[in-house]
C-alpha positions, 0 to 999 in steps of 0.5 A: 759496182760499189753497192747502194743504199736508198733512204726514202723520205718523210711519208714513205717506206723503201717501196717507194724506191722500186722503181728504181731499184728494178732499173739499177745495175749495182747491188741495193737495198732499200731501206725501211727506216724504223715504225714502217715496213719491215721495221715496225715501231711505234711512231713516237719512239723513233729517232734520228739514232734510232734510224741512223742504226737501224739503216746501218744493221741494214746495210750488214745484214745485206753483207754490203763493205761499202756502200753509196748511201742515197736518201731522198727528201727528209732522209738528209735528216738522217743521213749525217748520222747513218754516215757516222755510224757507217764512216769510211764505209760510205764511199758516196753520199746521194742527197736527192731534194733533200732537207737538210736542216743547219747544224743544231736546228730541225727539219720542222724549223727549215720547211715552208710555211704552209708545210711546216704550219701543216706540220705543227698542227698534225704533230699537236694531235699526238697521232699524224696520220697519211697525208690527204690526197689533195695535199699530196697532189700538191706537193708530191704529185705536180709533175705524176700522171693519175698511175703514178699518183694512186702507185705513190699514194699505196705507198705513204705512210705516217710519219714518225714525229721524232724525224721532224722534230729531232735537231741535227747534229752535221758534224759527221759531214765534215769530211772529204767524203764524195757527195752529190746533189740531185736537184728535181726542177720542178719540185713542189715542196723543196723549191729548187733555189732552197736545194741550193741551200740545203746542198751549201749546208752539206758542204764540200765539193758537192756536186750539183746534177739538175733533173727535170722531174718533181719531189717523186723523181723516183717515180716519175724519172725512175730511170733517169735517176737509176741511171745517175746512181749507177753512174756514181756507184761505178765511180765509186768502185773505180775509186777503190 
């Protein structure tokens, strides 16, 4: 199977795929984006081209040629970039309740309302930290158990404001790159009729796979999405 590549989203490090990566077939790796985990930082230095290299000096040090690239939530922020850095490497591109902001504009600029005035009011405090339980619950945890909200609660993390504030530039999706949409149903935070909008903006032939799961699918439906991976990973390779 063509290896994997997980990029978690605004809140997380790659812990927050392990269950995932327990269940998958294909070789992976999951990321820690810079100013978490293994790649520490200060939070107001990272970038989406600090990200996008850092996920790329990850995907040589795991020895991986090419590669199915998965990202999850804000992580279609930083997609386009890691993809052109990476180029024909990617032979799949996974967006998972992803955001994916129009060309030239920002994740902060395609949130919901209340999200986004959350947002603002964090970033003007100079140091966002982990977001409240209560909020998380909210818009992370609709559809986990009490186990799997304090499992994905040890996982969150501050966010890096640069991630959210940074405008987009798509134009390394203009490919005939493969690409999927996995489109959580019950998903809290990135309603799935605006998925319909961010999968439009990622453009080509994307293909649309709906799962009955909240924005933490990976927690909640780690097995249903491993087994979707997997499935793409292996096309990949067949396609070779």
């Amino acid at each position: 199977m063509t290896p994997v590549v997980l990029v978690h989203g605004g809140s997380f490090g790659g812990s927050c795929w392990d269950l995932v990566v327990e269940r998958l077939d294909a070789p992976v790796v999951a990321v820690d984006l810079p100013g978490r985990g293994a790649h520490p930082a200060p939070g107001e230095t990272v970038t989406i081209d600090s990200a996008a290299a850092s996920v790329a000096a990850d995907v040589d040090a795991a020895g991986f040629d090419d590669v199915v690239l998965v990202g999850h939530s804000l992580g279609g922020c930083t997609m386009p970039a890691t993809i052109g850095l990476l180029g024909d490497r990617v032979r799949h591109a996974v967006f998972v309740a992803c955001t994916v902001p129009d060309h030239g504009t920002s994740c902060i600029d395609a949130l919901p309302d209340d999200v986004r005035e959350f947002a603002r009011r964090e970033l003007e405090i100079g140091n966002p930290g982990v977001m409240s339980a209560e909020m998380a619950r909210d818009i992370f945890g609709n559809d986990l158990d009490e186990e799997q909200f304090a499992w994905c609660m040890e996982r969150m993390v501050p966010e890096a404001p640069g991630l959210l504030m940074q405008r987009v530039d798509l134009g390394p999706l203009r490919s005939t790159m493969p690409r999927t949409w996995v489109r959580p149903l019950r998903d809290a935070i990135v309603a799935p009729e605006r998925q319909l909008d961010f999968a439009a903006t990622v453009g080509g032939e994307c293909e649309m796979i709906d799962l009955d799961a909240g924005h933490m699918c990976m927690i909640s439906k780690p097995r249903e999405l491993a087994a979707i991976v997997d499935g793409i990973a292996q096309a990949a390779s067949e396609r070779r």
